[in-house]
Steps between C-alpha positions, in 0.01 A plus 500: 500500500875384522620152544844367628643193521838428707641187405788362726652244284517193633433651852322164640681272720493157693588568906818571536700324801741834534256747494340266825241300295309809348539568105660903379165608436408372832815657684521791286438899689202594219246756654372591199403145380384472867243799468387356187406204596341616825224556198581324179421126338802235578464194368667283184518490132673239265705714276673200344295243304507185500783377260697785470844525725440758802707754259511915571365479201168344492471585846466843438287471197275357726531763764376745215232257437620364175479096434824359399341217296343759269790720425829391671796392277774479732704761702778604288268655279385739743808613579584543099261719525627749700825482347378599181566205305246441213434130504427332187200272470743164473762667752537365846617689809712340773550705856951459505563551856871644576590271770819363750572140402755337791837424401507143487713311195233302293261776312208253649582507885502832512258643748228805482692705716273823438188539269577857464862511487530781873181696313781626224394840420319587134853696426712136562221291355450720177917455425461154558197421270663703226834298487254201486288618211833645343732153523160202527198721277431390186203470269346230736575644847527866591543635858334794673586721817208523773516635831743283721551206474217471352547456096367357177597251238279513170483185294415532089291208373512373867290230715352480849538149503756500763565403911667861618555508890480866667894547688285592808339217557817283470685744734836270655419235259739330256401620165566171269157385591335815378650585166262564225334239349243431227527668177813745407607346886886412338520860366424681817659301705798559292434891487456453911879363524632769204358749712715358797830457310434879399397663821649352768825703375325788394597888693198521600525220729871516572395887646208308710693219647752756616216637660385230689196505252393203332587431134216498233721150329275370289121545351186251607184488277132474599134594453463437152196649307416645181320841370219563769146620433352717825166639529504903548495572883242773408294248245449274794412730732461834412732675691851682397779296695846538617794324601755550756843294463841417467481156343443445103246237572265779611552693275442279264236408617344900530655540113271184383190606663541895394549642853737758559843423664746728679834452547636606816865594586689267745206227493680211500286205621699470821461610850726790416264619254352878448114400707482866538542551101270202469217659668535812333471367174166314605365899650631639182301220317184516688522891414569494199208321359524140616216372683688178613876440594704182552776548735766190492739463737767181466669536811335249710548269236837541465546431893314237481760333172789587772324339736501794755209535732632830640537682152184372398331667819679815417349498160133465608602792801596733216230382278237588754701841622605630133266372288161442645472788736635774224295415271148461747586821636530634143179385396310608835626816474377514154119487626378251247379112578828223417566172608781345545612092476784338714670173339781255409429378169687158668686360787851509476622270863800584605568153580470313160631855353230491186153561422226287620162499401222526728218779515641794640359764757344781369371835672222701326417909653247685404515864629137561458390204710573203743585196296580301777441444869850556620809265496836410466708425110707249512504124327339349823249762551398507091420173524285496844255798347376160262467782200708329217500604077569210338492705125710804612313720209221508770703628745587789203178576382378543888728756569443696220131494528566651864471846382173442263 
């Protein structure tokens, strides 16, 4: 028995006016998720509990069925992780997001012009981080390359006591009124405007303004955590997992709970990303030993932080055309029972441009039998089937006990 699970990050919506009232998943071509659901379960599960921030983070802990209140720490963490860093018991990880800060005068008025600095490539970012660690790294603060913008700031001795604001969700916004604050809050916000003064001058960015590209000027911390404890994917339910994608948080995530992680080449986390690589790497995964696979794909979620409906429609299109039917028609032709689950692990509007936290729609398939009576999956039509998981480790443990 084989198990997959597609997860379109952040691939739930509110109606969109420009795409005529109907949401991307609504609007989107997807005959694949259509055929599925002709058969499947559609209905809702919380993946974010109550008192936790609708993060990637715990939102896809949850979609694997873990609780965040028994073993989530914070974000950064995760993402150490898969960097490789090897996290003291008293050290604290930060997420230091390359971003575009506007050019107004006062350091404070300054706007979030981009939360991910144009998507700077890992080459750019890497260059940047190092000239950080190499002129602001000492034996308190030391700075690591991810993947994109997407990087890491390790505290020694360091505290969690603090208000950090994720550069997405303040998108436009004049940044004086989201500085750090709480403890160590004077020293990063004074490593925040070092990093400025150092990058905003840097080759790097002089090559990408000339471009037309926007300039990674300056660093922005969040998603503080410390060391985290995960239970072993195989422990909890005694099956060999894998993971499918381009973003350190999942593979953090895969790292902490012992299942096997693949990088593939020219996954990026972006609609330009390698989905044919992606679901290649889930085959080769399934083949080689893995009875479950995790498939994460950021695009919609990046749409929906741009606040474009049309990209985000696009995503779920090649989501449901690359991903989905490659790997069912891998598995059919293999002859052997699977199952596969459809998901967000959160909504990501295009019109407030972050995360959101209601249930999302699901979409179970079982090839051995009719799980449902026939349908549509979307948002609206998740919610009219009245099926609902309010502990999304139920949802987990019901798809895995499909094939026993």
């Amino acid at each position: 028995m084989k198990y997959a699970l597609i997860l379109g990050d952040g691939m739930a919506d509110y109606p969109v006016p420009a795409l005529g009232g109907k949401t991307p998943l609504e609007t989107a071509d997807k005959p694949m998720i259509d055929m599925l659901a002709k058969t499947g379960r559609i209905g809702l599960v919380k993946t974010v509990p109550d008192g936790f921030k609708p993060g990637s983070d715990v939102a896809n802990l949850g979609a694997l069925g873990y609780h965040a209140e028994d073993c989530y720490t914070g974000r950064s963490p995760l993402e150490a992780l898969s960097i490789g860093i090897k996290m003291k018991s008293d050290d604290v990880a930060l997420r230091a997001n390359l971003v575009t800060l506007g050019d107004e005068d006062a350091f404070e008025d300054k706007t979030m012009k981009d939360y991910s600095a144009g998507e700077i490539s890992s080459e750019e970012g890497r260059e940047l981080m190092e000239y950080l660690e190499k002129e602001l790294g000492d034996d308190i603060f030391a700075f690591y390359a991810g993947v994109s913008y997407r990087n890491c700031l390790i505290i020694a001795r360091g505290s969690t006591a603090m208000e950090l604001t994720p550069p997405h969700d303040i998108s436009g916004r004049r940044i004086g009124d989201y500085l750090p604050k709480g403890d160590m809050s004077e020293a990063l916000t004074r490593l925040i405007k070092r990093s400025y003064e150092l990058l905003k001058d840097h080759p790097v960015n002089r090559k990408r303004v000339l471009s037309g590209k926007n300039p990674a000027n300056s660093v922005w911390f969040w998603g503080q955590g410390t060391r985290p404890a995960l239970e072993s994917f195989r422990e909890r339910y005694g099956l060999e997992g894998g993971m499918v994608s381009a973003v350190d948080l999942l593979k953090g995530i895969a790292i902490g709970t012992g299942m096997k992680s693949v990088d593939v080449e020219g996954a990026t986390g972006t609609l330009s990303t390698n989905f044919e690589g992606k679901a290649k790497a889930a085959c080769d995964l399934l083949d080689g030993g893995c009875d479950f696979v995790f498939v994460h794909l950021e695009a919609p979620d990046e749409c929906g932080h741009q606040g474009d409906p049309e990209g985000k429609t696009r995503a779920i299109e090649a989501i449901d055309g690359r991903i989905i039917r490659p790997v069912f028609e891998h598995l059919k032709q293999k002859g052997e029972p699977f199952a596969m689950l459809v998901m967000p692990d959160h909504f990501t509007p295009v019109s407030i441009l972050t995360h959101s936290r209601e249930p999302v729609p699901f979409l179970m398939w079982y090839s051995e039998k009719a799980l449902g009576e026939g349908g549509e999956y979307s948002e609206s039509a998740a919610q009219k089937t009245g099926v609902y998981y309010e502990d999304p480790a139920l949802l987990t443990r019901e798809f895995f006990a499909l094939g026993k």
